[in-house]
Residue, then its C-alpha position, 0 to 999 in steps of 0.5 A: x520483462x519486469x521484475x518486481x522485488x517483492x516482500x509480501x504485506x509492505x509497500x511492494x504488495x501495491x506494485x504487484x496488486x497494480x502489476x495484476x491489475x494492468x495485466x502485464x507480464x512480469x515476474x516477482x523476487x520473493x524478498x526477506x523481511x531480513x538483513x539480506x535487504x542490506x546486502x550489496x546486491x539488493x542495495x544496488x536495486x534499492x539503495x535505502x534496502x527497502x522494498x519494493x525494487x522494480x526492474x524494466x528495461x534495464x532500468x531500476x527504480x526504488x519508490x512505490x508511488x513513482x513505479x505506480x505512475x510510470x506504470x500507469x503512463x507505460x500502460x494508459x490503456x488500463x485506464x488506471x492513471x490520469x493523464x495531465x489535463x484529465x479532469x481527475x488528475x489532480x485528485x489522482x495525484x492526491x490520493x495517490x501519494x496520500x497512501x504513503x500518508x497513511x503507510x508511514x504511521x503504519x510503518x511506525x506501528x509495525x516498527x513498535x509491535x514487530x520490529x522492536x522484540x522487547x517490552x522496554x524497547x516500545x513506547x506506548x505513546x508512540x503507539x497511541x500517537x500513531x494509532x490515532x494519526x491513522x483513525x484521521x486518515x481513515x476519517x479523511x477516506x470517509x469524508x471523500x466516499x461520502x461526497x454526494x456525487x455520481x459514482x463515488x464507489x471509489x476514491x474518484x468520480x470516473x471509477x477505479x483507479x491506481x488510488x485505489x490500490x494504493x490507498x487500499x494497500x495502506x488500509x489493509x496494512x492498517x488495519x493490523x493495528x486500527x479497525x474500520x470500525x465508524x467508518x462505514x462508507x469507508x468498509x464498503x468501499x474496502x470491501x468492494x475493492x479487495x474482492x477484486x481478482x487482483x487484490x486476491x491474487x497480491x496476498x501472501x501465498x502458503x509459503x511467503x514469508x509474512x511481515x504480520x502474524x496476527x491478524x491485529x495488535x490491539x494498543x499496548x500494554x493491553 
């Protein structure tokens, strides 16, 4: 069985959205975005308290970006992963580690607009420096999906992928601080990818516990 440690709209949502995707069975953990991250027990799965915390045969591993490649490996037959020598493994790799690129600004501004519940504690600069980083990542997606070549509905030439997920995970988060707004390539590809049954189904059910709760937070002060 795998188990899945899970706090909705963090780095776990793109494990449970590919989870989805393979059409394996598993079961989730809901997960507090709460101290109880650094209880001993918790810790024991993921050793910097963070999520996602994944379990499969009596192993555990603690990093999104390794779980989606072993999972990809585990279930080649989804057709999700690129296996070395593939023609699309390198940029595979790139785009499948580039969404941490794009989560760890975004986990900078959920930390200044979430976290930190105090006006005095925030810095507007950090904001403004970590908002602009994103608008760079999302114009680095534009300039791939509007490559002129075949099939480029997706990050890569031979279809839907774990790039996908992952990257498309990132752009939901980040889009709670940055619009797609000038990237229009960019807003039909989210569109097309978020409207697969396996995107709905990683969303926040009635009684989860959300990490946002507006759907956006304009730059501050503001």
């Amino acid at each position: 069985m795998i188990t899945l440690h899970h706090v909705s709209q963090s780095r776990s949502m793109r494990v449970l959205w590919l989870l989805y995707e393979l059409g394996v069975e598993f079961r989730v953990v809901e997960q507090a975005f709460d101290r109880s991250l650094r209880a001993p027990e918790f810790l024991s799965l993921s050793p910097a308290g963070r999520v996602p915390a994944l379990e499969i045969d009596g192993e555990r591993m603690f990093e999104s970006g390794a779980m989606i490649e072993y999972l990809c490996e585990r279930f080649p037959e989804a057709g999700l992963g690129s296996a070395p020598g593939d023609m699309d493994r390198m940029g595979w790799l790139v785009w499948l580690h580039f969404a941490e690129t794009i989560s760890q600004h975004v986990a900078a501004l959920t930390q200044q607009h979430i976290v930190l519940y105090e006006d005095a504690m925030r810095s507007p600069i950090v904001m403004r420096l970590e908002a602009a980083r994103i608008a760079k990542c999302y114009a680095a997606i534009e300039a791939r999906l509007s490559t002129p070549v075949e099939n480029r509905d997706y990050l890569l030439t031979g279809g839907f992928s774990a790039c996908d997920i992952a990257v498309g995970q990132a752009v939901y988060m980040a889009r709670h601080f940055v619009s797609l707004e000038g990237c229009p390539e960019t807003e039909k590809w989210y569109d097309r990818i978020t409207g697969r049954p396996g995107f709905v189904a990683s969303l926040p059910g009635p009684e989860s516990v959300k990490v946002f709760q507006k759907p956006f937070y304009p730059p501050w002060p503001g």
